[in-house]
PDB file of the backbone (N, CA, C, O) and the ligand in Angstrom, with CONECT records:
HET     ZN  A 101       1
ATOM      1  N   UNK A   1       0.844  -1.192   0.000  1.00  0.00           N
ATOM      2  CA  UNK A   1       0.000   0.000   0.000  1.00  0.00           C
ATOM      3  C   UNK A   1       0.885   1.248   0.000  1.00  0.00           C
ATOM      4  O   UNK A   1       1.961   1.300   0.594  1.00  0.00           O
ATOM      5  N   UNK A   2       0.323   2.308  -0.749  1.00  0.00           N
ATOM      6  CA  UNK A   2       1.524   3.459  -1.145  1.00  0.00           C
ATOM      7  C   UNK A   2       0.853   4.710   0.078  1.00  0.00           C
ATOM      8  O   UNK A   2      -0.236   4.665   0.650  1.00  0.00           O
ATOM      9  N   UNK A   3       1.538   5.376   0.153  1.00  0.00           N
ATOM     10  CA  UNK A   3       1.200   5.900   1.282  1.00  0.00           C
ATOM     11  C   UNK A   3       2.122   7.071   0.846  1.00  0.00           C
ATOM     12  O   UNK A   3       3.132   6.880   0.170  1.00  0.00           O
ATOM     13  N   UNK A   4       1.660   8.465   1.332  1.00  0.00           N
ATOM     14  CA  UNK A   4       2.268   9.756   1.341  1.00  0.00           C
ATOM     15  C   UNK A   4       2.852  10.306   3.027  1.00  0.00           C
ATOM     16  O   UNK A   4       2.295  10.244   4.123  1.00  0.00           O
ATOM     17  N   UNK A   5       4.106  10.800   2.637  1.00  0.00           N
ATOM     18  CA  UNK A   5       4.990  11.742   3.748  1.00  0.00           C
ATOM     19  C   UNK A   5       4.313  13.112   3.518  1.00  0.00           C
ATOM     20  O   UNK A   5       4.440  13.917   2.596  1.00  0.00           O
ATOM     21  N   UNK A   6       3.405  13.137   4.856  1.00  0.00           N
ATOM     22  CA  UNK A   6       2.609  14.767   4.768  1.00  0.00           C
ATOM     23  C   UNK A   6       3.967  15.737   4.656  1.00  0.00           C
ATOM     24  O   UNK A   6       4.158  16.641   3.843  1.00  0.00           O
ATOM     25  N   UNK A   7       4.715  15.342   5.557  1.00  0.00           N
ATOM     26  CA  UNK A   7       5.618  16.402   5.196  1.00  0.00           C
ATOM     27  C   UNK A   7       6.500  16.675   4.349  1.00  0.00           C
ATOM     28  O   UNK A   7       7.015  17.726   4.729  1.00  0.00           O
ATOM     29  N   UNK A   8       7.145  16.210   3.080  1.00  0.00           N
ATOM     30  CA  UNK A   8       8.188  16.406   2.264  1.00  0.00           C
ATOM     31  C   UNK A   8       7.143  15.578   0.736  1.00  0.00           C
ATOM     32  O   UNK A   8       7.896  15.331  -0.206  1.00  0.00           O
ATOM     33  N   UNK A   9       6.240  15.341   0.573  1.00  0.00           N
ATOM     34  CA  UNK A   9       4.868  14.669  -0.139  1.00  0.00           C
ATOM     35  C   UNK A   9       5.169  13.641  -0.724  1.00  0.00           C
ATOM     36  O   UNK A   9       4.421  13.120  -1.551  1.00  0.00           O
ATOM     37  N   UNK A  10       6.461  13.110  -0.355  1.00  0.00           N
ATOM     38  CA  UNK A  10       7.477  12.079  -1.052  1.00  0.00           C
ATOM     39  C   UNK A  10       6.286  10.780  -1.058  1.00  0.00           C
ATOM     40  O   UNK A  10       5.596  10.969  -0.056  1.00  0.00           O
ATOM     41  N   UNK A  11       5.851   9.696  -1.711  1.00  0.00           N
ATOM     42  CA  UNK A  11       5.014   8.558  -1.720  1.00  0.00           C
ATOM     43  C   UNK A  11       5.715   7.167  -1.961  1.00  0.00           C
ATOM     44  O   UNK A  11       6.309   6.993  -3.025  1.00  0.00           O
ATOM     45  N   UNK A  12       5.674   6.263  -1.097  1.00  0.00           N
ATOM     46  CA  UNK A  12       6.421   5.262  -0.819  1.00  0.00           C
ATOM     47  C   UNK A  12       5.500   3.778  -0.412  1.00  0.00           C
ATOM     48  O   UNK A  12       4.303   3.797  -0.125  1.00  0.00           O
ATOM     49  N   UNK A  13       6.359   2.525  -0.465  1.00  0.00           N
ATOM     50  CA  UNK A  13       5.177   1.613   0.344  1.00  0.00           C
ATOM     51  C   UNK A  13       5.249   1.729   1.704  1.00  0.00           C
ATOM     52  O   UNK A  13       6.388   2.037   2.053  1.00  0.00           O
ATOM     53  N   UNK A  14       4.376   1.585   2.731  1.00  0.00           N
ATOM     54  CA  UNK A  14       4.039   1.430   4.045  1.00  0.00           C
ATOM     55  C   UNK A  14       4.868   1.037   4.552  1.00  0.00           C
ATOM     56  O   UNK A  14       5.386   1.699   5.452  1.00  0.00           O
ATOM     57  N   UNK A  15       5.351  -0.200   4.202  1.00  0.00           N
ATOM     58  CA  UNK A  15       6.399  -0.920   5.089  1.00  0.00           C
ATOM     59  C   UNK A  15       7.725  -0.496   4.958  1.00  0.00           C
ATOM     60  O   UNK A  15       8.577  -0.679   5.827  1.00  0.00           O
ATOM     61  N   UNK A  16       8.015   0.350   3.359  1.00  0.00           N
ATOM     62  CA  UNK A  16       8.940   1.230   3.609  1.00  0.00           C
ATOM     63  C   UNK A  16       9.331   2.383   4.455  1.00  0.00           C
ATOM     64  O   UNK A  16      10.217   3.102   3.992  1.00  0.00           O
ATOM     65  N   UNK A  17       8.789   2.716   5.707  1.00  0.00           N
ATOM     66  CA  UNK A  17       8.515   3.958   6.216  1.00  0.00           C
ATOM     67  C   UNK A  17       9.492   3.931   7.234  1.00  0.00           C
ATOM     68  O   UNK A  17       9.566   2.953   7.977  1.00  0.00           O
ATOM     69  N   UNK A  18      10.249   4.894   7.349  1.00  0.00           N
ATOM     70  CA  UNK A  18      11.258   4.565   8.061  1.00  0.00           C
ATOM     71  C   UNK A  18      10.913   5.551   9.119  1.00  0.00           C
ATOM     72  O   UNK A  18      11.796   6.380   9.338  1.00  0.00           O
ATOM     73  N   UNK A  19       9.452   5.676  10.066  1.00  0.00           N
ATOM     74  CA  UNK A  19       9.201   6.346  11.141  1.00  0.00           C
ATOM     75  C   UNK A  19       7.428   6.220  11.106  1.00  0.00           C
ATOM     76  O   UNK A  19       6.851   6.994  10.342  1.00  0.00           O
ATOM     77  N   UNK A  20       6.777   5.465  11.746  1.00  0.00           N
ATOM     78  CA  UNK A  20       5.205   6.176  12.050  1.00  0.00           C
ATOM     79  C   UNK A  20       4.605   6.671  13.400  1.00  0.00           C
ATOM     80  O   UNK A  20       4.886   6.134  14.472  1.00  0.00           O
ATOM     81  N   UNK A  21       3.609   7.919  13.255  1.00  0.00           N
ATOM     82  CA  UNK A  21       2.862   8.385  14.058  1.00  0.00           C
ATOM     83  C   UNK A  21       1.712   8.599  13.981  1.00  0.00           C
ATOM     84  O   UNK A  21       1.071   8.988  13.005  1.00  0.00           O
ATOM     85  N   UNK A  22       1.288   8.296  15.271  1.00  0.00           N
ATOM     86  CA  UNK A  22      -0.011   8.440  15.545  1.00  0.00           C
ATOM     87  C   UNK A  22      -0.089   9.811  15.779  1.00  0.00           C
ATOM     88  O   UNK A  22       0.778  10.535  16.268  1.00  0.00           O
ATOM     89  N   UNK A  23      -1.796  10.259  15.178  1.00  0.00           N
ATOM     90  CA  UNK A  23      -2.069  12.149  15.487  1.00  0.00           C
ATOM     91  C   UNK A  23      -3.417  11.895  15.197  1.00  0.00           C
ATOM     92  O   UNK A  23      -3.914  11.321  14.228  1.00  0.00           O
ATOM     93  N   UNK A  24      -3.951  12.424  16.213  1.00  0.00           N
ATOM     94  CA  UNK A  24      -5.162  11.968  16.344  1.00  0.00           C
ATOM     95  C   UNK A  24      -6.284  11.065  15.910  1.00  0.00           C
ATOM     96  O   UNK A  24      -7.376  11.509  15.556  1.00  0.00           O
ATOM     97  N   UNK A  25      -5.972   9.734  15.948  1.00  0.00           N
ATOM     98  CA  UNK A  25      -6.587   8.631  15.486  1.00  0.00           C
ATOM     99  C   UNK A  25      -6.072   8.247  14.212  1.00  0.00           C
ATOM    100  O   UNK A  25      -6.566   7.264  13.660  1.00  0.00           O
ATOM    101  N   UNK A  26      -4.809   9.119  13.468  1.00  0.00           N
ATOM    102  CA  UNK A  26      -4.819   8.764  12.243  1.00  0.00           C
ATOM    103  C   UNK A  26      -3.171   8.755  12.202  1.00  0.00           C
ATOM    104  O   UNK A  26      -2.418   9.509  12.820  1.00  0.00           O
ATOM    105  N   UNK A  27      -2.705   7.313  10.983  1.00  0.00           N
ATOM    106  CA  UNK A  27      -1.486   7.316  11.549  1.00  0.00           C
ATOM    107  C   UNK A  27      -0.608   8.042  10.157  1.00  0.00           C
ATOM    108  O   UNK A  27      -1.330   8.000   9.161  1.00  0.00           O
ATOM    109  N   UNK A  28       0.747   8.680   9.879  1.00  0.00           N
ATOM    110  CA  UNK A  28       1.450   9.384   9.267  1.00  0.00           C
ATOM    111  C   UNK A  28       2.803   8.686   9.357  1.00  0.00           C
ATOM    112  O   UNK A  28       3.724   8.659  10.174  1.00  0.00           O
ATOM    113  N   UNK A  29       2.517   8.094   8.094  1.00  0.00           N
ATOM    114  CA  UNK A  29       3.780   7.497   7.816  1.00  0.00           C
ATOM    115  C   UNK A  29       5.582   8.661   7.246  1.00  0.00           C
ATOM    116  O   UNK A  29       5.497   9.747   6.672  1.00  0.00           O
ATOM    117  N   UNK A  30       6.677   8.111   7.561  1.00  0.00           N
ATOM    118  CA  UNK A  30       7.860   9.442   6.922  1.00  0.00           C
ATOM    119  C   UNK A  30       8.897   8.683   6.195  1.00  0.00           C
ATOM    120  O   UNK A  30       9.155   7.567   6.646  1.00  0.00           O
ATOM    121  N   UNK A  31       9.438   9.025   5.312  1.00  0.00           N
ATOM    122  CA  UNK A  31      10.130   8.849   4.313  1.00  0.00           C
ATOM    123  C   UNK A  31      11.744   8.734   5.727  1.00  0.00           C
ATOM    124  O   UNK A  31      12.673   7.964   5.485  1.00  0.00           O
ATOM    125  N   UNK A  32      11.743   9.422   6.759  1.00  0.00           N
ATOM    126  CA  UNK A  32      12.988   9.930   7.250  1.00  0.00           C
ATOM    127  C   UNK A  32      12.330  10.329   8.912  1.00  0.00           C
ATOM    128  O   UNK A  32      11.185  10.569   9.294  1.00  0.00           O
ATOM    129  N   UNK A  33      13.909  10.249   9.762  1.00  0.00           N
ATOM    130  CA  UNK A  33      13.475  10.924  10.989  1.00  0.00           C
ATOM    131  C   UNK A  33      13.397  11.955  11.190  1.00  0.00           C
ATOM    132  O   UNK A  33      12.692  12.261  12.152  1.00  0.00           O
ATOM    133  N   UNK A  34      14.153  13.190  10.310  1.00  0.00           N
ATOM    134  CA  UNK A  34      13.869  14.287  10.018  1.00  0.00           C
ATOM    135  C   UNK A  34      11.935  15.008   9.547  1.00  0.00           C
ATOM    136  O   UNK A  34      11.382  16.029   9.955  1.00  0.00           O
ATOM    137  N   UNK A  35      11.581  14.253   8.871  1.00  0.00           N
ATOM    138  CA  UNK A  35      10.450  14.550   8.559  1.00  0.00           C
ATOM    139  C   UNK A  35       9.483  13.735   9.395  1.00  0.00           C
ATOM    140  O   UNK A  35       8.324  14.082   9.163  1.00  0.00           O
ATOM    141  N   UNK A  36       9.592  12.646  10.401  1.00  0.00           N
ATOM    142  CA  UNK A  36       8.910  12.811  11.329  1.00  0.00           C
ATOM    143  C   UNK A  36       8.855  13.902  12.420  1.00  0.00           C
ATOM    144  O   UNK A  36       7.855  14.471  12.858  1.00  0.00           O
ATOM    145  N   UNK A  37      10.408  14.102  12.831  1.00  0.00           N
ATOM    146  CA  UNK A  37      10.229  15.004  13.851  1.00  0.00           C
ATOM    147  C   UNK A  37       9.734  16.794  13.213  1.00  0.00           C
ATOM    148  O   UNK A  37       9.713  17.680  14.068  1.00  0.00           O
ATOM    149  N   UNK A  38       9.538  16.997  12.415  1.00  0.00           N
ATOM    150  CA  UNK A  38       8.631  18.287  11.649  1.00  0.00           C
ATOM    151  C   UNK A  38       8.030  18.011  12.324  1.00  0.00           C
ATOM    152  O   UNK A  38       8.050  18.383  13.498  1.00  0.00           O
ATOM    153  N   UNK A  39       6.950  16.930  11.607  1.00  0.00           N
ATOM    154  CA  UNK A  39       5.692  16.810  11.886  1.00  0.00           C
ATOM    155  C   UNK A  39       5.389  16.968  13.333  1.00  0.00           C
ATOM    156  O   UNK A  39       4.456  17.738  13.562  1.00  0.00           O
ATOM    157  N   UNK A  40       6.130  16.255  14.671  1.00  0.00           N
ATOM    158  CA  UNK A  40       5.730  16.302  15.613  1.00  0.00           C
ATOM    159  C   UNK A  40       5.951  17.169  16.290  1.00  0.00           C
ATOM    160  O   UNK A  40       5.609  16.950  17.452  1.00  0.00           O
ATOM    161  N   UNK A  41       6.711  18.815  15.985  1.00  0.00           N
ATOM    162  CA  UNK A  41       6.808  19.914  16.125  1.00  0.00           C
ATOM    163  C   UNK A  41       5.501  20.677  15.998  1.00  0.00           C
ATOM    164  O   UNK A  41       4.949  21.477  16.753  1.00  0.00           O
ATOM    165  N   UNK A  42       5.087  20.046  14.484  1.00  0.00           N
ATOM    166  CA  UNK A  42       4.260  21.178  14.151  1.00  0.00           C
ATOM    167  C   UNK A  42       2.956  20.756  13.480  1.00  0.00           C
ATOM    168  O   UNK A  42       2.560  21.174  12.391  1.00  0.00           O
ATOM    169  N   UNK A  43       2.389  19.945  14.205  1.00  0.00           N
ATOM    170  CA  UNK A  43       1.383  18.750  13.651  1.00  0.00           C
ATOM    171  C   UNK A  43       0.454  19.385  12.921  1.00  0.00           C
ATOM    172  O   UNK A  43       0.622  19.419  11.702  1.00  0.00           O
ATOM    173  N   UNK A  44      -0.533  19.919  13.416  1.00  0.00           N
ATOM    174  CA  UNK A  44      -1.542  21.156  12.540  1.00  0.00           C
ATOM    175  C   UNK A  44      -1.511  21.704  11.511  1.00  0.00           C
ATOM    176  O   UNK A  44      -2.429  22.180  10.844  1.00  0.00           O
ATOM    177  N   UNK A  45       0.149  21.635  11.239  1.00  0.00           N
ATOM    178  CA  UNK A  45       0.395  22.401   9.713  1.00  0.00           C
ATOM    179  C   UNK A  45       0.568  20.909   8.583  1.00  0.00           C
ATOM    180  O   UNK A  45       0.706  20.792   7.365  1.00  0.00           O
ATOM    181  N   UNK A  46       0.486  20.060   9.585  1.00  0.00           N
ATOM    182  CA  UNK A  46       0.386  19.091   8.425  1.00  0.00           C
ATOM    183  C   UNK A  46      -0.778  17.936   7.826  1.00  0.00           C
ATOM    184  O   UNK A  46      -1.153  17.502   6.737  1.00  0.00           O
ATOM    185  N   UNK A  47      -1.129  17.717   9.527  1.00  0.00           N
ATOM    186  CA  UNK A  47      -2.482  16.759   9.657  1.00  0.00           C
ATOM    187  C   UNK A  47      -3.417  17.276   8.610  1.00  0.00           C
ATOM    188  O   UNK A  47      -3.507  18.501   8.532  1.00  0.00           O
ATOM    189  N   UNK A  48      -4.201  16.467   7.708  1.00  0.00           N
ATOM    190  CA  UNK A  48      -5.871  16.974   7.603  1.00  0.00           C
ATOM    191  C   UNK A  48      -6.216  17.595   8.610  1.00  0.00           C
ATOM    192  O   UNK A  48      -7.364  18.027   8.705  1.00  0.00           O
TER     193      UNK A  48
HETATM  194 ZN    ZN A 101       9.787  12.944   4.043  1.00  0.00          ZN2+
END
């Protein structure tokens, strides 16, 4: 299943994800630990 990095919009498979988080019921897969930790800085600007 292909799946998008909210933060850098990079699209990859799932199991390729080299970081996931949970944000409010919904989980956000990242290409990188860099672009997880964005996200968990600044969640709102990325979540739906
Ligand atoms: Zn990324």
């Amino acid at each position: 299943m292909k799946v998008t990095d909210p933060v850098c919009g990079m699209s990859f498979d799932q199991e390729d994800a080299v970081a996931t988080v949970e944000h409010e019921g919904t989980e956000y897969h990242f290409c990188s630990s860099d672009c997880k930790e964005e996200f968990q800085e600044n969640p709102a600007d990325y979540a739906d």
